[in-house]
Structure formats: C-alpha cells, structure tokens
LOVEXPA-592278 format. One line per 8 residues: number of its first residue (from 1); for each residue x, y, z of C-alpha. Coordinates in Angstrom, 2 decimals. Layout:
NUM) X Y Z | ...
This chain:
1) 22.36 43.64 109.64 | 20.57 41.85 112.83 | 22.69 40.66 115.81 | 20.66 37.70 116.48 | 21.85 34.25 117.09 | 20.82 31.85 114.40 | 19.25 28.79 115.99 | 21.45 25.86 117.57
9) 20.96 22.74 114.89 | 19.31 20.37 116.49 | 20.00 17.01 117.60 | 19.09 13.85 115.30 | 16.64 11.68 116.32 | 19.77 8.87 116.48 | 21.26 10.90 118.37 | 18.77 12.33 120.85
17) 17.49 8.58 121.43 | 21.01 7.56 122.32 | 21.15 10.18 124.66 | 18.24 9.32 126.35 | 19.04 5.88 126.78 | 22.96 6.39 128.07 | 21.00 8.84 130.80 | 17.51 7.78 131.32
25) 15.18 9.04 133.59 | 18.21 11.72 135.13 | 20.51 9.18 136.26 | 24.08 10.62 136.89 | 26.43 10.57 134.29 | 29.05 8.78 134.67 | 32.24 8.64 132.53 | 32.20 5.30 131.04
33) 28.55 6.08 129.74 | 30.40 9.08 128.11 | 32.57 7.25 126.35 | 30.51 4.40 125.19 | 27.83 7.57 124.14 | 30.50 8.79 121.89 | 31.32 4.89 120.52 | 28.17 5.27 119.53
41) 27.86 8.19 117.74 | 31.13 7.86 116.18 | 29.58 4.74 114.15 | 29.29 6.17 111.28 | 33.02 7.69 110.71 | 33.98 4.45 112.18 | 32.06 3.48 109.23 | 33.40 5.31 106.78
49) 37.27 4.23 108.01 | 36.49 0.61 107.08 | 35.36 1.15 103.79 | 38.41 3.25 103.01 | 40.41 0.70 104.06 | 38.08 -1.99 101.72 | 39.04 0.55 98.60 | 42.44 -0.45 98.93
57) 41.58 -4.01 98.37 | 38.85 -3.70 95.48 | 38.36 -0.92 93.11 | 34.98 0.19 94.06 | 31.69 -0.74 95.92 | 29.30 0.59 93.80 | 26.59 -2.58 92.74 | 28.47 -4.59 94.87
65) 26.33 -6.52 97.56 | 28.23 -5.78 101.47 | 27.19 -7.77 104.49 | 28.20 -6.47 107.93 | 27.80 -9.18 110.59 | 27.22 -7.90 113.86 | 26.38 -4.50 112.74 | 26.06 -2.68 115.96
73) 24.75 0.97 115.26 | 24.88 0.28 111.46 | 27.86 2.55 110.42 | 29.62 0.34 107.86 | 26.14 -0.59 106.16 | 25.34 3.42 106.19 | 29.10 4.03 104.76 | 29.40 1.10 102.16
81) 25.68 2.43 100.83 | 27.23 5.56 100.49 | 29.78 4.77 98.05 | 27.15 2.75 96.03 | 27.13 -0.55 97.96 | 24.16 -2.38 98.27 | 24.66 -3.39 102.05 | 22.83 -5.64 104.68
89) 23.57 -5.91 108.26 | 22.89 -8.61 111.11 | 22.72 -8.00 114.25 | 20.71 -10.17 117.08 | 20.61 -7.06 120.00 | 17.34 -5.87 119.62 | 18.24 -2.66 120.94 | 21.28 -2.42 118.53
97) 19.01 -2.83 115.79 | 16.42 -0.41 117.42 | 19.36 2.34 116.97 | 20.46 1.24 113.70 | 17.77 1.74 111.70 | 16.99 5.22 113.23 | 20.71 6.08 111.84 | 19.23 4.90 108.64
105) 16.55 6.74 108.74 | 18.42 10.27 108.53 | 19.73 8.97 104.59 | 16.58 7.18 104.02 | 17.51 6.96 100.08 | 20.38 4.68 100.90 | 20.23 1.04 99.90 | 20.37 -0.45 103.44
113) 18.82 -3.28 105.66 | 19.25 -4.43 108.56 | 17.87 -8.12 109.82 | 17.39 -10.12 113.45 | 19.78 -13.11 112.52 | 22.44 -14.78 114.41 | 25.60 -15.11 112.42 | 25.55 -18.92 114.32
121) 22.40 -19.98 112.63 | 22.86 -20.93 108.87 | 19.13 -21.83 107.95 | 18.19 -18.02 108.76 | 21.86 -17.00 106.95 | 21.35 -19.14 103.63 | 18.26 -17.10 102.43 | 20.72 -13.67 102.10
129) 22.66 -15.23 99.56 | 26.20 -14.68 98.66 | 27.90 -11.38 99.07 | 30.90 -9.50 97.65 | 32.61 -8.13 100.40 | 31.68 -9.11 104.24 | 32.93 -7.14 107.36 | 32.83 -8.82 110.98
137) 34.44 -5.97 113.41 | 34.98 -7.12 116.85 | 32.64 -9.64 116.70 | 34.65 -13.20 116.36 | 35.45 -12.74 120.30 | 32.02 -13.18 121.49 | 30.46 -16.19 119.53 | 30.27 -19.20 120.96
145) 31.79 -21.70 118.67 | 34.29 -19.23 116.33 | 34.64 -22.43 113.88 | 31.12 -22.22 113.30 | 30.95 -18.63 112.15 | 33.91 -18.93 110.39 | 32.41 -21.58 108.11 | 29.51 -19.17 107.81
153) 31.14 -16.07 106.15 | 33.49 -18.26 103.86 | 30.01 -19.93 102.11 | 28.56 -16.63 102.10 | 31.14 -15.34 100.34 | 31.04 -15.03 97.00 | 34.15 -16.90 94.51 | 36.63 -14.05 94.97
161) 35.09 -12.19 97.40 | 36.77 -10.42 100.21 | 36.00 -11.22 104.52 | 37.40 -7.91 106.19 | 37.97 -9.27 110.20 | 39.05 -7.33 113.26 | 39.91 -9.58 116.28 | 41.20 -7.54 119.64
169) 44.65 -9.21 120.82 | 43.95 -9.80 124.40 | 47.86 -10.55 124.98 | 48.80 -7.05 124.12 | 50.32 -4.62 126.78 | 47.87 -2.39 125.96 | 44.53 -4.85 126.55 | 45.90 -6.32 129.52
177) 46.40 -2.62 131.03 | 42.33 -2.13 130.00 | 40.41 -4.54 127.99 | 38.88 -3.15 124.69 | 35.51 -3.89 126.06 | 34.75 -2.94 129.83 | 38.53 -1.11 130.92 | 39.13 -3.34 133.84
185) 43.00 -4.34 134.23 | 43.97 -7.82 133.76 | 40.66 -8.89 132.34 | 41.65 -10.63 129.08 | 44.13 -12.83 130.41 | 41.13 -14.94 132.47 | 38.71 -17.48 130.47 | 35.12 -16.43 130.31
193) 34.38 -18.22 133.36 | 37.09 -16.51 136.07 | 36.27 -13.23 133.80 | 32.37 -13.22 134.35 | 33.42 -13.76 138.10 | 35.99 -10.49 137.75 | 33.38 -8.17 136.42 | 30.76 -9.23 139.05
201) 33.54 -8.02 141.69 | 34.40 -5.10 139.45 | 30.88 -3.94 137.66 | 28.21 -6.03 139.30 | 25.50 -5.02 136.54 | 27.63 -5.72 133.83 | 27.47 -9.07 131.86 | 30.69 -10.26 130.37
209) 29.98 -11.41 126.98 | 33.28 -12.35 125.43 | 33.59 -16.48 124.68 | 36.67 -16.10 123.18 | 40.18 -14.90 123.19 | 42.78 -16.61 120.81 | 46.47 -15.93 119.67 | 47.04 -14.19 116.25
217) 48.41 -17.81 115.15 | 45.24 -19.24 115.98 | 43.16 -16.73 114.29 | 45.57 -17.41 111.01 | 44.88 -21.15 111.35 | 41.29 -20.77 111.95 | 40.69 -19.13 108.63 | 42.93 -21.35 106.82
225) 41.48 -24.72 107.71 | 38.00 -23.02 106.75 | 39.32 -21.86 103.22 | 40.33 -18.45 103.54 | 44.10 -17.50 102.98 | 44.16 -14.69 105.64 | 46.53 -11.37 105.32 | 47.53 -9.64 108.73
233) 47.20 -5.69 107.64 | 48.90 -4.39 111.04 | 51.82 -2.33 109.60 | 55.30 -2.26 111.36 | 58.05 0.10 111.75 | 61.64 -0.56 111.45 | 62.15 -3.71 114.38 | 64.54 -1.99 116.48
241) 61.72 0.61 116.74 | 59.25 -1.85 117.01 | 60.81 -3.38 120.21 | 61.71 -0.26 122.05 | 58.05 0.80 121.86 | 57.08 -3.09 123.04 | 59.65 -2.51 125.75 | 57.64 0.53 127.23
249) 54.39 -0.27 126.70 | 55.75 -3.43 129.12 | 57.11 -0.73 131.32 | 54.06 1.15 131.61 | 51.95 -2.07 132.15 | 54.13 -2.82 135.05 | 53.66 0.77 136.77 | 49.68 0.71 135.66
257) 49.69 -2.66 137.53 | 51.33 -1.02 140.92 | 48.47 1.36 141.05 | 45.41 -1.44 139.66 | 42.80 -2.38 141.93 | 42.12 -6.79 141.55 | 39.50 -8.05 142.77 | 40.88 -9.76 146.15
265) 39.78 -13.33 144.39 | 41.39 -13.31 141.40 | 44.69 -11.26 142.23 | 47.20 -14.19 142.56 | 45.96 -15.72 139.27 | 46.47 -12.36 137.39 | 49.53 -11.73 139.08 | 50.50 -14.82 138.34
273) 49.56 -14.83 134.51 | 51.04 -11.66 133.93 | 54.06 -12.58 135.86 | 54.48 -15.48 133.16 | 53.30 -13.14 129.71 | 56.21 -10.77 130.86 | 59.07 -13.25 131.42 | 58.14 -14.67 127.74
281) 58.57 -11.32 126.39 | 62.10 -10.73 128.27 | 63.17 -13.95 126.97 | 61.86 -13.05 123.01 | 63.75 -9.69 123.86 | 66.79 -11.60 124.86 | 66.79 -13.71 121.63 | 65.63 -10.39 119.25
289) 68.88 -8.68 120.34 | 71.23 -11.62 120.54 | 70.23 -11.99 116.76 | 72.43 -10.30 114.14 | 71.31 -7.72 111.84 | 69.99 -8.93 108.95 | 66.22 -10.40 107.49 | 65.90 -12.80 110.39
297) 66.52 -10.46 113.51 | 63.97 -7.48 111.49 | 60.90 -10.68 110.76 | 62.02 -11.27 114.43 | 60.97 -8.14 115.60 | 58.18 -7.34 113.69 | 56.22 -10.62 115.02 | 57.15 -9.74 118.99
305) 55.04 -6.38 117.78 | 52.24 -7.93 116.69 | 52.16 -10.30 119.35 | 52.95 -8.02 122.61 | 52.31 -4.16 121.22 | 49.84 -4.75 118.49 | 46.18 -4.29 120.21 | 43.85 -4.96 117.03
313) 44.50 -7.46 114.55 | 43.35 -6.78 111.01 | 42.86 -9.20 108.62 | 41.64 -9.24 105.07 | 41.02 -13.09 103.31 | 40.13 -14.46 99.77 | 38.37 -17.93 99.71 | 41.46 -20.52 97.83
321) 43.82 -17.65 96.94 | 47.36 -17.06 98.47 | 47.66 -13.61 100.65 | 49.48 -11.22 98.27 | 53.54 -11.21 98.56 | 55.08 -8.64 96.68 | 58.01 -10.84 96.50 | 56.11 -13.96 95.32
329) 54.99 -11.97 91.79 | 58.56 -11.26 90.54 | 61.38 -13.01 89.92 | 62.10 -16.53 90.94 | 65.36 -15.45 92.61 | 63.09 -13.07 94.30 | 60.46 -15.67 94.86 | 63.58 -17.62 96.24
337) 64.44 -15.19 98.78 | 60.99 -15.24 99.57 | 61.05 -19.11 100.46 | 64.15 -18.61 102.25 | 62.48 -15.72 104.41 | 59.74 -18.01 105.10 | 62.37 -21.02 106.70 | 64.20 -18.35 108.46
345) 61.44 -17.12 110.30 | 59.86 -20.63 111.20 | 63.53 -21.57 112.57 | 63.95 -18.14 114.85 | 60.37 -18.48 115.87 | 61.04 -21.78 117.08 | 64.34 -20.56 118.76 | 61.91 -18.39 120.70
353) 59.92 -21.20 121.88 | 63.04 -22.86 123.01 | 63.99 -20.36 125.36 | 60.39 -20.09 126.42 | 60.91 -23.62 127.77 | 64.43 -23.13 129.03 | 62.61 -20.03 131.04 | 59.60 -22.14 132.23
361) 62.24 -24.99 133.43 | 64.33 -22.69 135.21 | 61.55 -21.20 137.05 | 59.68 -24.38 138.05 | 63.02 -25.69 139.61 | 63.60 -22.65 141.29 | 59.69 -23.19 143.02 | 61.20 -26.39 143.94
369) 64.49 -25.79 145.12 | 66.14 -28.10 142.53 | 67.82 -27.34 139.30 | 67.12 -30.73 138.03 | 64.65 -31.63 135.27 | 61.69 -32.99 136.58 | 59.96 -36.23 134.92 | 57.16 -33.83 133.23
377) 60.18 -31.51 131.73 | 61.61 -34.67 130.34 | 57.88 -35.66 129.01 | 57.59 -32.06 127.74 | 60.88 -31.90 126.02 | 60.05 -35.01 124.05 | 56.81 -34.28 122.88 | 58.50 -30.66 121.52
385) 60.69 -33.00 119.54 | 57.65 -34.79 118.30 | 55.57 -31.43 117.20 | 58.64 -30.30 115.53 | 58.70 -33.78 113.35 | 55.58 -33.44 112.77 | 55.39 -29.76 111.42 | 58.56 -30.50 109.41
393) 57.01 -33.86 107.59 | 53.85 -31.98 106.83 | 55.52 -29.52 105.02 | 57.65 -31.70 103.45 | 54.15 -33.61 102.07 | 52.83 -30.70 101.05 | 55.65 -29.23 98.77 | 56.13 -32.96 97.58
401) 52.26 -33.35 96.69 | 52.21 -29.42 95.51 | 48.92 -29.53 98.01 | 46.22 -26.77 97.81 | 45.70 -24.37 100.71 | 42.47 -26.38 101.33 | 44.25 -29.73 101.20 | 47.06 -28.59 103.56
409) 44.48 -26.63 106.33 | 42.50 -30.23 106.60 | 46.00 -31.53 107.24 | 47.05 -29.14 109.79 | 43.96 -29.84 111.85 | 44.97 -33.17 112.83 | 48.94 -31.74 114.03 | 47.99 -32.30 117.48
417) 46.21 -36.07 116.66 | 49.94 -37.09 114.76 | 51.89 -35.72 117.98 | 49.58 -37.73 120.42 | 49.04 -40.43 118.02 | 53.92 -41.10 118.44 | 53.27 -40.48 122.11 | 51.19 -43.60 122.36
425) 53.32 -45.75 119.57 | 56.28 -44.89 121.59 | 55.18 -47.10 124.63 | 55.03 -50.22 121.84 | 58.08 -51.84 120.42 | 57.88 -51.51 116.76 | 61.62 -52.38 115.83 | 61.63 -55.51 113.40
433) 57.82 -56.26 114.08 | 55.51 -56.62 111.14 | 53.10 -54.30 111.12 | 49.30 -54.11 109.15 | 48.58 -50.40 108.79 | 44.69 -50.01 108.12 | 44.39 -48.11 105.05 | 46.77 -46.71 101.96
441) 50.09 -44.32 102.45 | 49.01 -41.34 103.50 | 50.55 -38.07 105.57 | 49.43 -40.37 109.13 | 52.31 -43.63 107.66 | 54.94 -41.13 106.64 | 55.32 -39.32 110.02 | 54.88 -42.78 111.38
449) 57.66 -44.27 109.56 | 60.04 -40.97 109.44 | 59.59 -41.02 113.45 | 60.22 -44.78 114.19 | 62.54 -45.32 111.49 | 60.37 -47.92 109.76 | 60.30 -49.54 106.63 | 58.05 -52.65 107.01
457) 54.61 -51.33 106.53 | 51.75 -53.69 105.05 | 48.90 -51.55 103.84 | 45.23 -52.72 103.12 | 44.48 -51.11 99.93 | 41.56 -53.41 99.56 | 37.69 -53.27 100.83 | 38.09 -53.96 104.32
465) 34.56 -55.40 104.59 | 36.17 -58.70 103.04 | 38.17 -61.09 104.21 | 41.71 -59.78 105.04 | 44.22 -61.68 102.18 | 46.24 -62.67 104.88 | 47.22 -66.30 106.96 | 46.10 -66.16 110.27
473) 48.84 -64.73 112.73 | 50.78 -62.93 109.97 | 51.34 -59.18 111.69 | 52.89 -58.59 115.27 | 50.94 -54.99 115.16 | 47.82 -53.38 113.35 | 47.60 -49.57 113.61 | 44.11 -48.42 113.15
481) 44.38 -44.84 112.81 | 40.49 -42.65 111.80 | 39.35 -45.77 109.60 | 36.67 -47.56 112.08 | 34.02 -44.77 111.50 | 34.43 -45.20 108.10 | 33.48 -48.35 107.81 | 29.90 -49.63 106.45
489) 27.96 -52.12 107.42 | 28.53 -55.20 105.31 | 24.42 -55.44 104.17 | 22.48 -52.25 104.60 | 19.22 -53.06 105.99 | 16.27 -51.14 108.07 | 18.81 -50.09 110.90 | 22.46 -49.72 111.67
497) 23.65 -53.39 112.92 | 27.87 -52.41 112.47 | 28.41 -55.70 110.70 | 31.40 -54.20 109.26 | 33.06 -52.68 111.85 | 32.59 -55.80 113.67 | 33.85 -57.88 110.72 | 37.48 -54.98 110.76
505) 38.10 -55.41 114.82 | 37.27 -59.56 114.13 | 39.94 -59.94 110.84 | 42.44 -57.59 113.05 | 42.50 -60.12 115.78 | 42.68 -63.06 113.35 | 45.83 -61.75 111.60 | 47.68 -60.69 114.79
513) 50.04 -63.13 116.31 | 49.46 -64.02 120.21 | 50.03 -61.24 122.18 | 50.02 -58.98 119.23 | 49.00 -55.26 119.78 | 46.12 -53.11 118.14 | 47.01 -49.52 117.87 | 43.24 -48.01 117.68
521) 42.23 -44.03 117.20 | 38.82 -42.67 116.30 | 36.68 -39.54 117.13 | 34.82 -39.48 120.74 | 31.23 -39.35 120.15 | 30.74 -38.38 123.82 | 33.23 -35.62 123.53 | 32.77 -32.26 124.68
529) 32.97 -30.80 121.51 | 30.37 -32.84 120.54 | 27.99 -32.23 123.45 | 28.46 -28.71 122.04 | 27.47 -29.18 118.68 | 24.25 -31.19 119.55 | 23.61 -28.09 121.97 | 23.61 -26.05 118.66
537) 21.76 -28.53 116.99 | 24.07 -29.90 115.12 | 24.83 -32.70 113.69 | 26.31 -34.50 117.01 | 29.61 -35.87 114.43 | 33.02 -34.29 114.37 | 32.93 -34.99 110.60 | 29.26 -35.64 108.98
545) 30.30 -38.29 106.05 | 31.37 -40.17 108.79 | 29.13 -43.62 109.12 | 28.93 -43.92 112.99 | 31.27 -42.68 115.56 | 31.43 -43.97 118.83 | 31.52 -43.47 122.35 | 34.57 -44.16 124.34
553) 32.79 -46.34 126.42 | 31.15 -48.02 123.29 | 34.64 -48.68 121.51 | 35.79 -49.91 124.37 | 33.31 -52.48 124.49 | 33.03 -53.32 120.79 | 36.88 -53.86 120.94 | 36.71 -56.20 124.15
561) 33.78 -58.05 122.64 | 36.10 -58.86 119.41 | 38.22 -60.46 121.70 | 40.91 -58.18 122.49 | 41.88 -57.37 126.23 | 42.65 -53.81 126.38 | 45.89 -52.54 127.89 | 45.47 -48.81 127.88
569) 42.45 -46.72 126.80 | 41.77 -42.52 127.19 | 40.85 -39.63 125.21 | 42.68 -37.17 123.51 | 42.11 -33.29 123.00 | 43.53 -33.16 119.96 | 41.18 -30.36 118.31 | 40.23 -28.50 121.67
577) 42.91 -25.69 120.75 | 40.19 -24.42 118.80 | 37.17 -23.31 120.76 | 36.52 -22.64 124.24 | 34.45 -25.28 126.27 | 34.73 -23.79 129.62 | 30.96 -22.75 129.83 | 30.15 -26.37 129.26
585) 32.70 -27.59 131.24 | 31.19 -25.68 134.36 | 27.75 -26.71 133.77 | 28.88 -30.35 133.70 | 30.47 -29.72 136.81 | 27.52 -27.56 138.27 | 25.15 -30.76 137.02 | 27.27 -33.36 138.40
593) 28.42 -35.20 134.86 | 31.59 -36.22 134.42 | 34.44 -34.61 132.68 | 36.68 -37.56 132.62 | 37.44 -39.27 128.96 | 35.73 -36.22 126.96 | 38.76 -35.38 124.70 | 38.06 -35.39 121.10
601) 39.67 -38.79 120.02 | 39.59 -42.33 121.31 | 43.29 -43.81 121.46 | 43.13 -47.39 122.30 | 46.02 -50.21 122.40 | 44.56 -53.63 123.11 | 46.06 -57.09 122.76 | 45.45 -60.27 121.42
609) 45.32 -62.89 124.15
C-alpha cells in the first residue's frame, strides 16, 4: 500500500476568483474581508435554506418558473434549479453578476439565468413574464422608492403565486449593537443621509447604500396596499421567555454601547436616539408585566419580540388571499375567538402607545423644568384621539361593506389624509350649518360625520360639470375633499383649458352664503414625492387616472381667481410615511430650492366675500 498523500482538491474557479478579488494584488487581510469572503461562498447553502423554507409553502419546484431579485452570488437561482425550478435572477452589480454566473458554471446543466435589470425599471422587468414563486432577500432596504418595487413583484407574480421577502429590522437590539450590513454600532437608527456621513467617519472607502429602514408595521402595510396579504414567519417562544431574552439583549446593548467608539459628530444624536428606543421598551416592559396572564399579555409579548429582539423579518405573501390562521379554518366559535384575539391585541397595542406618550410627556417636562402639558402635548393628545377615530370607523366600514383586502389597503392609505383632513375642520364651526359635501357617501363623510356629530350633509350625486340644482346662497360650507382633479373639462378640445374645474370652484361660490367657507383638499403636484417620481420617469401624478393635479401655488390661484379670499392654505404629508425623501430633500437644499409647501396634499379653506 503507498504512503503518499492524495492531492489537495482544488479550489473552484468561483471560488479562487473570489479570493482574488477579497485580496488583490497581496493586500493585507483584514477580518471584515474574511467574513464577507465567507458570505460569499456560503451563497449557495444560503441558497439551499431558502428553498427549504419555500417547500413548506408549496409542494414542489420542479417546472415551476423562480425569480430571485437581487440575486447577489446566485445561490437561490443555483438551489431552486436544483430541485427542478426553472429560475432567473436580477441583479444590476456588474461584479455580482460577474461571480454569479461563474457559480453557475460549476452545474452548467442547471436551468439558470441571470440578467442586468433593475428591479425599479418595469419596461426591462415586463419582458420576463410572470413567475411562480419570487424571492427578494435583503434587498427592499436599499431601493430607492420601496413602493415602486413592491408594485413590481406583485404584477410579476403569477395568480397564486408566492413573494418570499426578508427585510433586516434596524430597531432590533441586535442591529443597533452592529448593523447587518457594515458592523458599525448605532448605524441603523440614522437616515441615509447622517448614515453616509457615519461611515465616512467610520470606513472612509465604504459607500452606504441602504435608502431605507422601516418598522415591521410598515413593511405589513406596504404589501397590503400593493395586494399582497403578507405572513410574518419569525417564530416565538413562550412570552415570558420571549421578554427575558428582549430584556438582555437590551442589557448587552447598553454594555456594548459603554465600550462603542461614535464618531465625535454624530454621538449626541445616537445617544440620544437610543436613549429614546430604550425608554419605549421599559415602558412596553412595564405594561407586558402589569398585564394578567392570559391571550392578551402572551400576543403582548410576542410583538415586543419581534419588534425589539427579532433581527430579520420573514415574510411570505399571496396576491388577494388572507395569510393562513389556523384558527380562521375551523369552527366559527373558533373563528370567534379568533376575532376576539384580533380586538384584544389592537386595544393592548394601543395601551402601549399610550404609555409611550405618557413617557415622552414626562420626559419633555422634565427638560423643561415643568410638569405641565405644554400646548404641542395638548395638540398631540388630540390628534391621537383623532387617529384612533379614524382607525376605528375604517374598520367599522370595512366589516359593514364586507370590503376586499384590496379595497380596504386603498383605504388605509389615506389614514393620515382623514386625521389631517378633522384637524383642519376642527378650526370651522360646523354645528347647525348646512353643509354641500362634493361627491356621494363614502368612508371620507362617515368619519366626518361620526367625528363632528353631524347629520346635515347635502351630497352632489349629480355631474358636477352642470349647473349645481341649488338657489344661490343655499349652504354655509362646501367640503371639497380629492374631487377637483377629477374633474373634466366641460368640452374636450386640442388642449387642456380646465373649464370644468373652473365651472366646480365658480358653482361652489355661487351656492355659499356670504362669508361661507370652502373646505378644499387635493394632491400637490409640486410635491416631493412627485419630484421623485418624475426623477424616475414617471408619470409626475400621485394617481395616473387622475385628469390634472395641481400645484399648490396653482390651486391657490385658481381658487382666488373664482373669487374666494383664502384664509389658510399649506401642504400636508399625508403619504410621506412611506418612502424616504431625504436624498432629495438634501439636494434641494444643496441647490437652493425650497422645501416649504412640498407635502403630498393641498388643504385649503377659503371664504366667500
């Protein structure tokens, strides 16, 4: 028998060309090129772990079509082909896709292909078709517009197909200690702005490419409004478990940030922010064990996990369907409970907001040496009475109207325009005034009425580009509320002239009394969100069926040339909760534009001389 040594396997091409990129031309190693090294080879049992957990959802993959957007070094494409997938990835780093397809290469026989497209740019998308199953892994973060690419999977997702998503939560312990994608403490708290600035301190060659960081409420909502009825996969223990772990992964953030190194700039503002994510956790704390045992107290603690412990959301969504509920598919005493569950935890949630605010109030008057309520807590506390009206009357619609998950998501996106829409009908007197509401009963009258206690309503369920069938003076208020856009102009001829809208702000004037009061809102066509979809040449609209929308400074003056003199006119950001326009918002600083009146909607009350 020899003694020899067999010969050492050698390297794969993947593998050796990684190599000689992490440590080019005999530059030192360092550890963090290490560990990204083995990210990188690691792709492909990374791989494999996400189509394990995409078995548990559909029976197989085999001669089902996969699409992996932002497919890195091509490990879910390689794994899903593997299992009988036909699978296509996108990816728009060059070098990404450089390494991907040598990873291919080693299982050439596989059904796999990789292409140069943006997941942001639907005329290169639309020629892949639809797919079965699509997986976006860490990716959602660093898009510009998340909307947008949201919007994007659900139409290229097939009738029944299934969107596997994996969003990093920025607000756990465990990120703020060292953020998932460069290790430096404190990093996710700051916007992209104050966290490019960090990193230049921090790693000056290193280009901080995350435009987004969202709560796990706001990822829910996001895929909702778009269509998809998300499930949250992130499995919990039993709660009392649950919170003791939160409770020292708090403790060790704390003694991690004794020993972290700030940059000098931005230490008071992460101080600061983490000062204020730690006293909202001792206050849910406070509330979680003040709660008695029972269903409430254990949904209690299982959302402070996912919201301070839990560092990677999981989500798998269906385009129209409900998330399953074991509960919801038995009985209907079970599907009872279920409902019941469902109140419970919307009422203790809210009880943790409440002592959020009682926290934040205590605190501010302690900065300012007085225990009294200052004018803006009083503002504050009244416009968390509003929200809550809201929320309640919309849910009360939709179980009324038996509304579709669609039907309710469109809804939901205007919460914040009802809440600011009270705020500025509270400064009129609508007791025992008649009012002319533009437009039929709809979700916008019923919080309207339910807030202000009103029963005297006129509505114009006629074409408003008539004559209104009204004497003149007959209405002490007209509320106006998204209708102006709508509106046509009365003959159609080479070019917009707004005839009708003209002819609806004229026959509003005529049927107010003297001194009667116009209630106007309407989407700001010189809105930042706007300026950021014509920068992604888009349609510069919020909503594209609209007819015209209008500047604020154009309303303004179509309003005041009808004869109205305006009493109080702004913008609202009624939608901004949604993306992130701090990169704008600096370069319209940098460029000298302004930044004043570039909320979302136009609110306007004028009055009839």
């Amino acid at each position: 028998m020899s003694n020899s040594t067999p010969p050492a396997a050698q390297p794969s091409a993947f593998r050796t060309a990684l190599e000689k990129d992490f440590f080019a031309n005999g530059t030192e190693v360092t550890e963090s090129a290490k560990v990204w090294l083995d990210y990188a080879l690691s792709t492909n049992k990374r791989g494999a772990e996400v189509v394990q957990t995409l078995l548990t959802f559909v029976p197989s993959l085999e001669r089902l079509r996969v699409l992996d957007v932002g497919s890195g070094y091509g490990g879910v494409c390689i794994a899903a082909a593997r299992v009988g997938a036909t699978a296509e990835g996108i990816e728009i780093d060059a070098r990404l896709l450089k390494f991907a397809h040598l990873n291919r290469s080693e299982s050439p026989n596989l059904g796999v292909e990789f292409h140069a497209i943006s997941a942001m740019d639907w005329s290169a998308l639309a020629p892949l078709g639809q797919f079965d199953v699509i997986t976006c892994d860490n990716v959602i973060e660093h898009v510009p517009v998340p909307p947008v690419l949201i919007i994007h999977l659900r139409r290229l997702l097939k009738p029944g197909g299934l969107l596997y998503l994996t969003v990093p939560n920025a607000f756990s312990f465990g990120q703020i200690a060292k953020e998932c994608h460069f290790g430096q403490f404190g990093l996710s708290l700051l916007d992209p702005v104050d966290g490019q600035a960090f990193l230049r301190e921090q790693m000056p060659w290193a280009t901080y490419d995350v435009s987004h960081y969202y709560r796990l409420g706001a990822y829910q909502e996001l895929l909702t409004i778009h269509g998809l009825a998300p499930r949250l996969l992130n499995s919990v223990a039993a709660a009392d478990e649950e919170v003791a772990n939160a409770e020292r992964a708090r403790d060790e953030l704390v003694r991690q940030r004794a020993q972290a190194h700030i940059p000098a700039p931005f230490k008071a503002k992460v101080d600061g922010l983490i000062d204020a994510h730690l006293a909202c956790f001792d206050a849910d704390v406070a509330l979680f064990r003040s709660l008695p045992p029972g269903l409430e107290r254990t949904e209690f603690g299982h959302w402070l996990a996912r919201t301070y412990l839990t560092e990677l959301w999981y989500f798998v969504a269906r385009p129209g369907l409900p998330p399953p509920e074991p509960m919801a598919s038995t009985t209907p005493t079970m599907r009872a409970v279920t409902k019941t569950a469902t109140k419970i935890v919307k009422l203790v949630k809210r009880q943790a907001a409440t002592i959020r605010r009682r926290l934040a109030r205590r605190s501010r008057a302690v900065v300012q040496g007085s225990s009294d309520m200052t004018q803006s807590d009083v503002a504050k506390s009244a416009n968390d009475e509003i929200e809550k009206l809201v929320k309640d009357e919309s849910d009360r619609y939709f179980e009324e109207n038996h509304s579709s998950p669609e039907e309710q998501a469109a809804h939901r996106f205007d919460h914040m325009r009802h809440v600011r829409s009270l705020v500025w009908l509270s400064s009129l007197d609508l007791k025992n005034k008649r009012i002319l509401n533009l437009g039929g009963p709809c979700l916008s009258t019923r919080i309207i009425n339910r807030y202000f206690s009103l029963d005297t309503l006129t509505y114009t369920e006629f074409e408003l580009r008539t004559r209104f069938p009204y004497p003149d003076h007959s209405f002490d208020i007209v509320i106006s509320q998204e209708v102006i856009e709508h509106i046509f102009d009365i003959e159609i001829g080479h070019a917009t002239t707004l005839t009708g809208v003209k002819h609806v702000l004229d026959e509003c004037r005529r049927v107010l009394a003297p001194g009667g009061t116009m209630f106007l809102t309407t989407p700001n066509a010189s809105s930042t969100w706007i300026i950021q979809r014509a920068l992604l040449q888009q349609p510069p609209m919020v909503y594209e069926p609209h007819f015209r929308e209008f500047t604020f400074v154009e309303m303004k003056d179509l309003i005041a040339a009808s004869g109205f003199e305006l009493a109080r006119a702004g913008t609202e950001k009624v939608w901004h909760h949604l993306w992130n326009f701090g990169p704008i918002e600096e370069f319209m600083r940098n460029t000298g534009y302004s930044l004043e009146d570039r909320g979302d909607d136009t609110f306007v009350i004028a009055r009839k001389p």
